[in-house]
C-alpha positions in Angstrom: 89.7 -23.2 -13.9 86.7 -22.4 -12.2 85.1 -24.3 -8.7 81.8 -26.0 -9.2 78.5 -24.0 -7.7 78.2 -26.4 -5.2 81.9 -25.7 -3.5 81.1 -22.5 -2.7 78.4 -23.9 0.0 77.3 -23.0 2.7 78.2 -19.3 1.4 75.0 -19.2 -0.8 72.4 -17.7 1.2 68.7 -19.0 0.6 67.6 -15.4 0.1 69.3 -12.0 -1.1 67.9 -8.8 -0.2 69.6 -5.5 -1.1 70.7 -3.9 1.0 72.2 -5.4 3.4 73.7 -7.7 0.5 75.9 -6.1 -2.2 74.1 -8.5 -5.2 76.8 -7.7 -7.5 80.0 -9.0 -5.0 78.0 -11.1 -3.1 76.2 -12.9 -6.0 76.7 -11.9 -9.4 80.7 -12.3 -9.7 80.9 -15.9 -7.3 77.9 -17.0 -9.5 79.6 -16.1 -13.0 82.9 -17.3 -11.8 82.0 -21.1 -10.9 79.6 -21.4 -14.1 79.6 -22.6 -18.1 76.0 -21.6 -18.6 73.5 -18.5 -17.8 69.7 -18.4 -19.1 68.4 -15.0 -17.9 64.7 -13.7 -18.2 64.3 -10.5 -17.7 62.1 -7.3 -17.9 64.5 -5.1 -18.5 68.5 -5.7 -19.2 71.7 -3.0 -19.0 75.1 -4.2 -20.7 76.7 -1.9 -18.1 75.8 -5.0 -15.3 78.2 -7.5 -17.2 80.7 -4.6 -17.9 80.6 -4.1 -13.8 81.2 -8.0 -13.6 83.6 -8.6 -16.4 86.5 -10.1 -14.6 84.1 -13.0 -13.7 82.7 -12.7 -17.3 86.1 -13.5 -18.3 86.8 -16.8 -16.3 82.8 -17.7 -17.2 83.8 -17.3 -21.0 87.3 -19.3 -20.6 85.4 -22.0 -18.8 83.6 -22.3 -21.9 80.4 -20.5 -20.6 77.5 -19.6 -22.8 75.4 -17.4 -22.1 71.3 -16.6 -23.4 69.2 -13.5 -22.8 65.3 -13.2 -23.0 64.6 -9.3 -22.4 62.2 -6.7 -23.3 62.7 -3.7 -26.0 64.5 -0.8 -24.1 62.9 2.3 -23.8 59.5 1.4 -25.4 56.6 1.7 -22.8 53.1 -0.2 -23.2 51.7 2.8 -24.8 53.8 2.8 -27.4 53.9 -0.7 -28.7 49.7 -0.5 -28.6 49.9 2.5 -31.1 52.2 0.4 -32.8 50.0 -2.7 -33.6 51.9 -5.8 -35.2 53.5 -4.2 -38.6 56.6 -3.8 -40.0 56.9 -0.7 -37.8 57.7 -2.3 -34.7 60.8 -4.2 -35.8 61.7 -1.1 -36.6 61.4 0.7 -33.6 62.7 -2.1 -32.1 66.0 -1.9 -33.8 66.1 2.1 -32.8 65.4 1.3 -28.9 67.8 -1.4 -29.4 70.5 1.0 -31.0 69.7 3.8 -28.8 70.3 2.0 -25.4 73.7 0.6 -27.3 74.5 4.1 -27.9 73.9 5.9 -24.3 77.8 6.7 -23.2 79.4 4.7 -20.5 80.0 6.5 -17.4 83.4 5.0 -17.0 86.3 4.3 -20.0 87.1 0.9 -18.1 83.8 0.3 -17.9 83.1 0.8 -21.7 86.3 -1.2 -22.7 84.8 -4.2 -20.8 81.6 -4.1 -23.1 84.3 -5.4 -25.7 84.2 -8.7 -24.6 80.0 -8.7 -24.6 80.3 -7.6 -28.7 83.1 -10.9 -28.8 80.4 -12.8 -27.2 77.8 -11.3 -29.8 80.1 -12.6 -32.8 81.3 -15.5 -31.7 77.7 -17.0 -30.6 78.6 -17.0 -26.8 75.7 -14.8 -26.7 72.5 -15.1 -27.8 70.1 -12.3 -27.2 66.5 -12.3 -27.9 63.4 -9.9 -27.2 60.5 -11.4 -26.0 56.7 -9.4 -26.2 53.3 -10.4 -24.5 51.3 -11.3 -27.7 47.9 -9.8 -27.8 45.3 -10.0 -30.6 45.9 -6.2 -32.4 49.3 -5.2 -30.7 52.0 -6.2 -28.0 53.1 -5.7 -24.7 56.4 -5.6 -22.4 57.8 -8.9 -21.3 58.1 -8.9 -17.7 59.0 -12.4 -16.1 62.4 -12.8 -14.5 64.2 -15.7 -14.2 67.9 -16.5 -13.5 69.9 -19.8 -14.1 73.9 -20.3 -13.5 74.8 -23.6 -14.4 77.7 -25.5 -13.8 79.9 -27.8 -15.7 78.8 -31.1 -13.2 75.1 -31.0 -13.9 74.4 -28.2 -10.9 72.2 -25.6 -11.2 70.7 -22.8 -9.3 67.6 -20.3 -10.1 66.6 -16.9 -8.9 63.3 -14.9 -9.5 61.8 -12.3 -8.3 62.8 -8.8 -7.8 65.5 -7.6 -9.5 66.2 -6.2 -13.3 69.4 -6.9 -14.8 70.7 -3.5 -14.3 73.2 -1.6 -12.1 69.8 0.6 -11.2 68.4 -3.3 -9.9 71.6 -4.2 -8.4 72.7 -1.4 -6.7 70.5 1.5 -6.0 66.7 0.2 -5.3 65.6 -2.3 -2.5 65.6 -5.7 -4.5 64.9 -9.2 -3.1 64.9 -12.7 -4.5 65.4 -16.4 -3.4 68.1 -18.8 -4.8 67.1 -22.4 -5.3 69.9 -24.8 -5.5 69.2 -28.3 -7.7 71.8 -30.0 -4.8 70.6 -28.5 -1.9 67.5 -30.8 -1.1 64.4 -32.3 -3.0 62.1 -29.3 -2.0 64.9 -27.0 -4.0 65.6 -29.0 -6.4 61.1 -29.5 -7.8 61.2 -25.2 -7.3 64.4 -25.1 -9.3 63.4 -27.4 -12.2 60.3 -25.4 -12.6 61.7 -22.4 -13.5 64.6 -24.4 -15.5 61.5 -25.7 -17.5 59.9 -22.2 -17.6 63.0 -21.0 -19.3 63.6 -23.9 -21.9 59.7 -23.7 -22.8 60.2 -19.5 -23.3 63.8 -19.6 -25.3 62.1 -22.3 -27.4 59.0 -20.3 -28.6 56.7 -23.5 -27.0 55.0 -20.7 -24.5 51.4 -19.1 -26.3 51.3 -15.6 -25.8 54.9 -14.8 -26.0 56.8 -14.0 -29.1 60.3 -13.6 -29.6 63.0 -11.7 -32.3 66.6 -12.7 -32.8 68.3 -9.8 -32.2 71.8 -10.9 -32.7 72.6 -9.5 -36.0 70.7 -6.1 -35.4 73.0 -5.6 -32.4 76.5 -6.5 -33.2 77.6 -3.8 -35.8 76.2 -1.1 -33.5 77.9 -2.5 -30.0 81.1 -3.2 -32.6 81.0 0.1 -33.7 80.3 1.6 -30.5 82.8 -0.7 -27.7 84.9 -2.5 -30.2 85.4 -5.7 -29.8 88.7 -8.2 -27.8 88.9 -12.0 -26.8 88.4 -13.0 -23.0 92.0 -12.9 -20.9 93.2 -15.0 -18.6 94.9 -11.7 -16.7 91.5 -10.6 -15.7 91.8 -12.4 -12.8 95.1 -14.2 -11.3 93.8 -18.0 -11.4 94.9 -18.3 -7.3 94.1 -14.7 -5.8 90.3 -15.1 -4.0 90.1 -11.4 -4.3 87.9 -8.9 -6.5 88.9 -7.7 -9.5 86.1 -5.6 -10.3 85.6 -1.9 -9.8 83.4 -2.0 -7.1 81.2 1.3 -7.1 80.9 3.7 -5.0 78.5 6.0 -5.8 75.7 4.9 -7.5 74.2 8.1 -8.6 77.6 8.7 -10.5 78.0 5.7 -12.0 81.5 6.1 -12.2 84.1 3.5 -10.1 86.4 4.5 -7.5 88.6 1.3 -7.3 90.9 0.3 -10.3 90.3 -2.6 -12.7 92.9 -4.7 -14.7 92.6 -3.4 -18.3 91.5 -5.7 -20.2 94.5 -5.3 -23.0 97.2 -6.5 -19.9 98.7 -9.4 -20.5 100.7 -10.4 -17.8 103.7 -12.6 -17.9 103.7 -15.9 -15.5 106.1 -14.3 -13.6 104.7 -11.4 -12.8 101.1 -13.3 -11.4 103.4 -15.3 -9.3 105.1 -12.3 -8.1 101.5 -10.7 -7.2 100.5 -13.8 -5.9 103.5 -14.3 -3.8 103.2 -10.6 -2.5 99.6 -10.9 -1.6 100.9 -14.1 0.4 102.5 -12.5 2.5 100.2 -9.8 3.4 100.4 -7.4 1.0 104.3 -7.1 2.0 107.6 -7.6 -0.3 109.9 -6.2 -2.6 109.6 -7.4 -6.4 113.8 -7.2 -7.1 113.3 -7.9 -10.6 115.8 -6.7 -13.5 115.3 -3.9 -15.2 112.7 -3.7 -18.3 110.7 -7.0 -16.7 107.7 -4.5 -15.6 107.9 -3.8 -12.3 105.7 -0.6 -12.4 102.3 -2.8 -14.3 103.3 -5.8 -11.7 103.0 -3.1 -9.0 99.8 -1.6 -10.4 98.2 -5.0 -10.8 99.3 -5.6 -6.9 97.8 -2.1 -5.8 94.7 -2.6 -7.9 93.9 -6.2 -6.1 94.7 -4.5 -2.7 92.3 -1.5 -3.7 89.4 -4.6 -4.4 90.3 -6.5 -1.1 89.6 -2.9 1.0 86.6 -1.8 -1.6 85.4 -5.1 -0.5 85.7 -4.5 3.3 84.2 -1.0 2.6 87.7 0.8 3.3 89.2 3.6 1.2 92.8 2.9 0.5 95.3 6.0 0.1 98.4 4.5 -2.6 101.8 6.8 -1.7 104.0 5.8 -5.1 107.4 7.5 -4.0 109.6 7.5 -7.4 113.6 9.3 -7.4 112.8 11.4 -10.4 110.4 13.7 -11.6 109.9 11.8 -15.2 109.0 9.1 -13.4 106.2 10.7 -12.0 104.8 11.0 -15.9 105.1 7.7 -16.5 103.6 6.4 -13.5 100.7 8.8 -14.2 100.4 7.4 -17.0 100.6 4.2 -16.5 98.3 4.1 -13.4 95.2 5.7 -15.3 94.8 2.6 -17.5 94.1 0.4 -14.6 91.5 3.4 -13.4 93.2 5.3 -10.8 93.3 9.2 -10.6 96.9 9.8 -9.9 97.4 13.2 -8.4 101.3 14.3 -8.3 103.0 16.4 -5.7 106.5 17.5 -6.3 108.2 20.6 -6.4 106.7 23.9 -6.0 103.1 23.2 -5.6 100.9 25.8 -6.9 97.6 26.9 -4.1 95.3 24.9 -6.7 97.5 21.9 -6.4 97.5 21.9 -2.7 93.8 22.2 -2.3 92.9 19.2 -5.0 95.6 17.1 -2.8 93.9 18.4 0.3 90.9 17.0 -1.4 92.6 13.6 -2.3 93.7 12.8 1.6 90.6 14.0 2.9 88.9 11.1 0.5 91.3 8.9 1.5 90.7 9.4 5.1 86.8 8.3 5.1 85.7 6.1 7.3 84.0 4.3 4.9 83.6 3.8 1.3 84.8 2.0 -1.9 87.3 4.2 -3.2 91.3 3.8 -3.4 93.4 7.1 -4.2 97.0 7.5 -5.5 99.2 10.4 -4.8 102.7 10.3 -6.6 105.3 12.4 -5.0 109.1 12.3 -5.5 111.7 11.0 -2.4 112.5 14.8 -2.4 109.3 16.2 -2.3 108.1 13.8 0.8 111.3 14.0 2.7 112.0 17.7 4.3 114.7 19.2 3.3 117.4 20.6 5.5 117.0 19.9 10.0 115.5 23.9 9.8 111.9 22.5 8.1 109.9 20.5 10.5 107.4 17.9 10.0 104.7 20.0 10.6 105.7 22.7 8.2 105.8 20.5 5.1 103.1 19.8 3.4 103.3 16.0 2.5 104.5 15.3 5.9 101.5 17.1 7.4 99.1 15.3 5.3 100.5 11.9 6.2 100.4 12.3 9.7 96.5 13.4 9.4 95.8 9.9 7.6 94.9 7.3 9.9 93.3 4.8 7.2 94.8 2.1 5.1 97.6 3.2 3.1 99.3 1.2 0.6 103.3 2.7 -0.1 105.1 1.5 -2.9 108.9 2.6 -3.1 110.2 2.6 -7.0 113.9 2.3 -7.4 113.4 1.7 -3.4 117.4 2.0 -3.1 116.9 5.6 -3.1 114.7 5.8 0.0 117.6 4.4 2.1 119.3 7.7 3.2 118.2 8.3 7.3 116.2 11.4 5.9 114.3 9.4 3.7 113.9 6.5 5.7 112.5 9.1 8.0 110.0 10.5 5.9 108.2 7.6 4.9 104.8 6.9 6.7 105.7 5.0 10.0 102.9 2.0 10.3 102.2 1.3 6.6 98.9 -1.3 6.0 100.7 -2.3 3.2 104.4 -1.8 1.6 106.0 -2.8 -1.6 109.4 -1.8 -2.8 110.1 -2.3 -6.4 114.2 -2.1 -8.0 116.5 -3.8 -9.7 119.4 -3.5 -7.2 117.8 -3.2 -4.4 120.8 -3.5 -2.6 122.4 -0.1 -1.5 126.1 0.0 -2.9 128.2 0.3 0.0 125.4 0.8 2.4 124.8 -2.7 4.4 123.3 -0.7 7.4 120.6 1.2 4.7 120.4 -1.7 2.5 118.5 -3.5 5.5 116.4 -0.4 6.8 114.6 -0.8 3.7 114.3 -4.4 3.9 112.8 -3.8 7.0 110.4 -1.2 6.0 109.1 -3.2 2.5 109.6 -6.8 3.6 112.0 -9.5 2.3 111.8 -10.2 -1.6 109.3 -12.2 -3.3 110.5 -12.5 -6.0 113.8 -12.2 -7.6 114.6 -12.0 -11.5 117.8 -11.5 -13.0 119.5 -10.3 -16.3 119.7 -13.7 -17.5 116.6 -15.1 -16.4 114.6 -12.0 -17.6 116.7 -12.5 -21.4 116.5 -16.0 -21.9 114.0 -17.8 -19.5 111.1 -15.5 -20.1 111.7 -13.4 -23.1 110.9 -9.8 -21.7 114.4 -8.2 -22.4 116.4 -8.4 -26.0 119.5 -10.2 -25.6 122.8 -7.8 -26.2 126.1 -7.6 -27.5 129.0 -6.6 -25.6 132.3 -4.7 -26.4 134.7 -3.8 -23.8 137.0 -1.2 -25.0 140.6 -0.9 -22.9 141.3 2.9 -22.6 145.2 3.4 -22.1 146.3 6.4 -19.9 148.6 9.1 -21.7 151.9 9.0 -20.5 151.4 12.2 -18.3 147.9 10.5 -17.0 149.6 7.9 -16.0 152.0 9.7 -14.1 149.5 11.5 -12.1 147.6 8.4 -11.4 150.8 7.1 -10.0 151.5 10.7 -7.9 147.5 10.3 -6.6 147.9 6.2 -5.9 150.8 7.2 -3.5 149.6 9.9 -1.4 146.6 7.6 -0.5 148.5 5.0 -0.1 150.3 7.5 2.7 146.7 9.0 3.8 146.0 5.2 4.8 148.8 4.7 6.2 148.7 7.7 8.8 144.9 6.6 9.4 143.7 10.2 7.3 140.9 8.7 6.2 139.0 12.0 4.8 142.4 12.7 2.7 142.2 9.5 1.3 138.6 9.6 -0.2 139.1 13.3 -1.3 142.4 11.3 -3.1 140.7 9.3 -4.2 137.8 11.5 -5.9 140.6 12.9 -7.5 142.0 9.8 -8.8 138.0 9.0 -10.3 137.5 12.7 -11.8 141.3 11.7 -14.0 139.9 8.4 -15.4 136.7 9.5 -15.3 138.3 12.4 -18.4 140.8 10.1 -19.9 142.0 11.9 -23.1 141.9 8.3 -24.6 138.0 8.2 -24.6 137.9 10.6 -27.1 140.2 8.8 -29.7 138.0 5.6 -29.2 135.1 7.3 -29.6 136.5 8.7 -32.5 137.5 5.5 -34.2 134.5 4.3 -33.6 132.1 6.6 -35.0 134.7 6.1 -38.3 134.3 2.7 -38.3 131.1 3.1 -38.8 129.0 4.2 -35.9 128.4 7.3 -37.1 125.6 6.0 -39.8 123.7 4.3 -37.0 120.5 5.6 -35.1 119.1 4.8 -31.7 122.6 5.7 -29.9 122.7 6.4 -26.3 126.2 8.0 -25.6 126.9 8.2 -21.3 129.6 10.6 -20.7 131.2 11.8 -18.1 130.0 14.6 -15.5 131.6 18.1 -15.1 134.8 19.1 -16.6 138.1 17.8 -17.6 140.6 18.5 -14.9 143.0 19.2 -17.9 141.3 21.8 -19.8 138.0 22.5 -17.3 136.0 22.1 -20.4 132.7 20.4 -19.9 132.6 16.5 -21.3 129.6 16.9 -22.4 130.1 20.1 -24.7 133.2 18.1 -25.9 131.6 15.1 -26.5 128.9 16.8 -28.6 131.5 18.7 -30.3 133.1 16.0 -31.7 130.2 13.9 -32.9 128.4 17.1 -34.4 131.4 19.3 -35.9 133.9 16.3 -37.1 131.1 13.5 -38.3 127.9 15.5 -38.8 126.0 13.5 -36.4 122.1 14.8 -35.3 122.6 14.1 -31.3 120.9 16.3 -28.9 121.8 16.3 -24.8 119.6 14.9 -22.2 120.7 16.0 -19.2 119.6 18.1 -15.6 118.7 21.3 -17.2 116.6 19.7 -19.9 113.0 20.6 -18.9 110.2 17.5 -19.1 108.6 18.3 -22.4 111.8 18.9 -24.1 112.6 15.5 -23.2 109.2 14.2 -24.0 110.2 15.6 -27.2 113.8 14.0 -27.9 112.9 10.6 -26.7 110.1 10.9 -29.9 112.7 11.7 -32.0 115.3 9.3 -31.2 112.2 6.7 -32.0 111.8 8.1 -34.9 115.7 8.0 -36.4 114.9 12.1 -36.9 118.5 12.3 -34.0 120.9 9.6 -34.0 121.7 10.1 -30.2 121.0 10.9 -26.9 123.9 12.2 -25.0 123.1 11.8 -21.2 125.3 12.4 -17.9 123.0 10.7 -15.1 119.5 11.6 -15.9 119.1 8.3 -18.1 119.7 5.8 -15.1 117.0 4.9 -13.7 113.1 4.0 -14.8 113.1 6.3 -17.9 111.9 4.3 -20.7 113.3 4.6 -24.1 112.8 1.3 -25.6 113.9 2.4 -29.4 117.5 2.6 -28.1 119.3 -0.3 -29.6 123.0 1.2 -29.0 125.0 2.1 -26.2 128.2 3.9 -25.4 129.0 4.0 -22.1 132.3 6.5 -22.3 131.9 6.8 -18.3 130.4 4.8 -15.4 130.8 4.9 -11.7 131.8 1.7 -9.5 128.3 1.9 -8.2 126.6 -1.6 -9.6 123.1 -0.1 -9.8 124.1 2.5 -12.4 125.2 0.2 -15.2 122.7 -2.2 -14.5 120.3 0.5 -15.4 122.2 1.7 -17.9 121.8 -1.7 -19.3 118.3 -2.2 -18.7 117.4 1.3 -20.7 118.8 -0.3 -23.9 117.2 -3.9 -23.4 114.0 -2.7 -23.1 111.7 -4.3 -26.0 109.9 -2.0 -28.4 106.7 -2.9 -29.5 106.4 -0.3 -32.5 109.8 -0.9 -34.2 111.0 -4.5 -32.7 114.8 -5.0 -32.3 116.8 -8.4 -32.4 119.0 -7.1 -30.0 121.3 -4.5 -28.6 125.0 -3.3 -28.4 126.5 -2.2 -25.9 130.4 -0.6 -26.1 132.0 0.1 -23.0 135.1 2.2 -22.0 137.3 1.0 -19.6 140.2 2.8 -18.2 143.1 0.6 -17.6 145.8 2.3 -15.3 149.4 2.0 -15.7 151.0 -1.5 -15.1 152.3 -1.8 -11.9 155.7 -2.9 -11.5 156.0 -5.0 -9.4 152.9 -6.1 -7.0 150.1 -3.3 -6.9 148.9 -1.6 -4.4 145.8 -2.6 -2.5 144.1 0.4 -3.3 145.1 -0.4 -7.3 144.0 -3.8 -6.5 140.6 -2.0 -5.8 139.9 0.1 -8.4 141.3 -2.5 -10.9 138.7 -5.1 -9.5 135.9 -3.3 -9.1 136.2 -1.8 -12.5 136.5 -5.2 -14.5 134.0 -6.7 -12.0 131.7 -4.4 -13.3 132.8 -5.2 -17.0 132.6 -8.9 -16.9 128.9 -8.6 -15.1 128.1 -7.0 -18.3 129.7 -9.8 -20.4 128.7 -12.7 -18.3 125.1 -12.2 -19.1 125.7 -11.2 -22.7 125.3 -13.6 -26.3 129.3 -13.0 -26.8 130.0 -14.5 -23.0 133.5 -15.1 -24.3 134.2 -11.5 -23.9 134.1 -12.9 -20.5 137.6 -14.2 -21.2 139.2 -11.3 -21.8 137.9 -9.4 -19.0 139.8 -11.7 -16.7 143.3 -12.1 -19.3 143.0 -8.1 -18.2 142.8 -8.9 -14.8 145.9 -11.8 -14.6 148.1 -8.8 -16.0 147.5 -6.3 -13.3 147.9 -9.2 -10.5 144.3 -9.6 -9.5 144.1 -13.7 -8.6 140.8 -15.7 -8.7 141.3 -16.4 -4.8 140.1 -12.7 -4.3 138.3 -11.9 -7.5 135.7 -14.1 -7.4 134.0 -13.7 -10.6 137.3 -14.6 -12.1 136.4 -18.2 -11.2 132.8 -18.1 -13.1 131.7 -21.6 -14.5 129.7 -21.3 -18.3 126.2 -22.1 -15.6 127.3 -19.6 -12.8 124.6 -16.9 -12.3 125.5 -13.2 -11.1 122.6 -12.3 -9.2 121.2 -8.7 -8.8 120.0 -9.8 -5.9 120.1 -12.3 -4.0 117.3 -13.8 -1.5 
């Protein structure tokens, strides 16, 4: 995986000093990247250095990189180890300074997970740590030489000595200075850097007089195991082809604490979502990831923002990430989501208190340095950054007003982009972005060509596109499903209405009323929408058994039946709690965050059987325990049931499932007599389009068959229909490039 030293000429320097150079990104992480060995002598030695390095640690370690250590006692001063003399006292003290610097907390949590893979290292012998003391005749004293050897796997080698400890003090905050001899550089480097290879080997094997040395191995590893924990090196830390940093890169010394995200060191990304980074990165930090639903767009994205925040740390730029998400759980998840790869998310949406305002104040006013190694995230909803109604200007709102004061980089990531495609939206979003990346699984706009290309031109073409299919069965990141179409016949006086409704838009078309026809039409949706046979299937279902199972979704329809004006939902939950004793609680509109929080738990849990849900369970929410689906309702609008979908696909890592069922309800209008109407022909099509998109991609494709014996009976023809005329290899894309 890793280049040899000498490929990175002529970017090693013959000397470092600090400042101007940045040791660790201009030396430490190249070095540890392109080596299999590192011998280090040296005074004094923090763990916090690797942790600040780890992503190179990581490739070093994969590479098969090994790794030895020659320092002196922490926190023990000359003074001290006189008093001490030579007894069985000082290995004791020893072990305490040794446990005590493994002990002193770690300024940042990412920081402290990396020192995992140093107690790995520890265990596993890819580390071997010793403490060397001058020898004198009654007593001891510090160690003090310093010398540095990276190694690679062709026989190269370069030293350093001089200056520096191995700390973050030595790398980052004093004025340190040492030069690098390079065994292929010339005959003059390669006597100086054979010396101090020599020095090493004659320390580390005990041949020098006057030095002694303790294996400290075993007193070190329950303590750091106790205290870090302990994980394997991952190939994730760094994407194999992306020449960027990885590292937090930090900011303020004095702190100690980083201002650019990290990869975690528990991600484990899939191959296609490194090529999907890769790919974006490619092409400037510009794209749309159109990858199906439940693939992980929002860690791809976070991975994609956290190597963008690196590239500008490393320019000494502060980038400002604007995450625009539809909905306000969203927000939660991307919170939460974002502060394991070490940003500090602040959220803006709906009212905002006077303490809000002035802590995002704070957060653009960061973000609008004119220098420093930082990246900040605000995460607003489309509603919150767009104004709302032509009365509010610009500089009234708040996020608008904020915006158009930033004049840095800015990084803006559109999830479930579709949404941003209104005029209003499109409007609102920040006009000359550094960097854009829309994220959705449709990221087509249904019926909306002219907004379905705004966004394209905002975000950028695709970069990568994943279907159902391909994210089922090629890479294994969704469940595969079962599906059942369920043909819901119209009561006779249903059906006569439908026909009374087809007819006067047939006439509204016909005399060119085109705003009669659609409210016609409306009216035509809200009558199957309520079909009185929905409720009898459900019914027979939950006898047949349904009513036993847990982890049920149940979509109905929204508002009232135009019959009785009695709410769907209410009636919906009527039956299932009243006639088969079901435990099913609504998720809905009106319920408030933490109540959801709260049902989502116990739907996991099997303590309710089912979610009952209108709209508010379409897009990004993740409930990966569902493992059943009703779909009672759906609009004509492809994105909803392919999120629909997605929400019950989902794997779950706490309680895995096989796979999932969905049953869906679909109206079926009266048989024409005779040759339909076009505008039959429409709803007809578009309704069992919808229906055998769900089958195509499911383990029972055969249901596929049906869908279109359906279709032959109410006149629809391949000629026009054309996923009546699927092969068993055809693909139904999402999206396609």
């Amino acid at each position: 995986m890793a280049d040899n030293l000498p490929s990175w000429e002529p970017r090693w320097k013959r000397r470092y000093n600090s400042p101007p150079d940045d040791l660790i990104r201009d030396f430490y992480i190249p070095s540890f990247a392109r080596s299999r060995g590192y011998d280090r002598a040296v005074g004094f030695f923090s763990a916090g250095i690797l942790a600040t390095i780890a992503p190179s640690l990581d490739r070093f370690v994969l590479n098969g990189g090994m790794m030895r250590l020659i320092t002196s006692p922490a926190h023990l001063s000359d003074d001290e180890l006189e008093a001490m003399g030579k007894g069985e006292n000082l290995k004791t003290r020893i072990k305490e300074s040794l446990r005590h610097a493994i002990m002193q907390p770690i300024p940042s949590p990412v920081l402290a997970d990396r020192l995992k893979l140093l107690t790995w290292m520890i265990a596993t012998g890819r580390l071997d740590v010793r403490i060397a003391l001058r020898e004198h005749t009654h007593s001891y004293a510090l160690f003090h030489e310093k010398i540095g050897i990276f190694s690679d796997q062709d026989g190269n080698w370069m030293t350093f000595t001089g200056s520096p400890n191995e700390t973050i003090g030595g790398a980052r905050l004093h004025s340190e200075s040492f030069p690098l001899h390079r065994s292929w550089a010339n005959e003059e480097q390669r006597a100086y850097a054979q010396e101090e290879r020599d020095r090493f080997e004659q320390l580390w094997g005990e041949r020098v007089d006057g030095i002694a040395l303790w294996r400290v191995n075993d007193w070190i590893e329950d303590p750091m195991r106790s205290s870090f924990g302990s994980r394997e090196p991952s190939a994730a830390r760094a994407l194999a082809d992306v020449d960027q940093p990885t590292t937090p890169l930090i900011s303020s010394p004095l702190q100690g604490a980083s201002l650019v995200p990290s990869l975690p060191d528990d991600l484990d990304l899939r191959g296609y979502q490194q090529d999907a980074v890769n790919d974006w990165l490619r092409a400037g930090g510009r794209g749309v990831f159109a990858m199906a639903t439940g693939t992980g767009k929002t860690i791809t994205a976070l991975t994609a923002a956290t190597q963008v925040s690196a590239h500008s740390a490393r320019d000494n730029q502060p980038l400002l990430v604007l995450v625009v998400v539809p909905l306000t759980d969203l927000v939660e998840q991307w919170c939460k989501e974002a502060k394991r790869f070490g940003f500090r998310p602040a959220v803006c949406h709906g009212n905002l208190s006077k303490r809000q305002r002035e802590h995002l104040k704070s957060v653009f006013s960061a973000a609008r340095s004119s220098q420093g190694r930082r990246a900040e995230m605000v995460i607003t909803t489309a509603g919150s950054l767009a104004p709302r109604g032509e009365d509010i200007a610009d500089s009234d709102h708040f996020m608008q007003r904020q915006l158009a004061h930033h004049r840095g980089r800015i990084l803006v990531i559109g999830d479930e982009m579709h949404s941003l495609g209104t005029q209003s939206r499109l409007d609102a979003l920040p006009p000359d972005p550094t960097f854009t990346l829309g994220l959705s699984a449709t990221p087509k706009r249904h019926g909306d060509d002219e907004g379905t290309q705004a966004l394209l031109s905002y975000f950028g073409a695709p970069v990568v596109s994943i279907n159902i299919k391909q994210a089922i069965y090629q890479h294994g990141a969704l469940v595969p499903y079962d599906y059942v179409p369920h043909p819901i016949e119209l009561t006779d006086g249903e059906a006569k209405r439908y026909r009374q409704i087809s007819q006067r838009i047939a006439a509204a078309f016909a005399t060119g009323d085109e705003q009669a026809a659609e409210a016609q039409i409306r009216a035509r949706t809200r009558l199957t929408q309520h079909a009185a046979g929905k409720h009898d299937r459900l019914h027979q279902l939950m006898a047949d058994g349904l009513k036993d199972q847990t982890h049920q979704i149940i979509y109905v329809a929204e508002g009232r039946d135009p019959e009785t004006d009695f709410p769907q939902l209410e009636k919906t939950e009527q039956i299932l709690r009243e006639e088969f004793g079901m435990r099913v609680e609504r998720y809905y509109g009106q319920t408030d965050r933490s109540r959801r929080e709260i049902l989502q738990g116990r739907l996991a849990s099997g303590d309710i059987q089912a979610l009952l849900a209108m709209k508010c369970l379409d897009e990004g929410v993740d409930i990966p325990s569902a493992r059943i689906g009703v779909i009672t309702a759906s609009t004509q609008n492809p994105r909803q049931f392919v999120q629909r979908r997605g929400r019950l696909l989902r794997r779950d890592p706490h309680n895995p499932k096989s796979h999932a069922v969905i049953h869906d309800f679909i109206v079926m209008p009266p048989r024409p007599v005779g040759e339909p109407t076009d505008s039959e022909k429409r709803l007809i099509g578009a309704e069992l389009s919808r229906a055998a998109e769900l089958a195509e991609a499911a383990r029972n494709r055969e249901a596929l068959l049906t869908i279109i014996e359906w279709a032959y009976e109410y006149g629809l023809r391949p000629a026009s229909q054309p996923w009546m005329n699927m092969a068993e290899d055809d693909e139904m894309e999402e999206w396609v490039r």
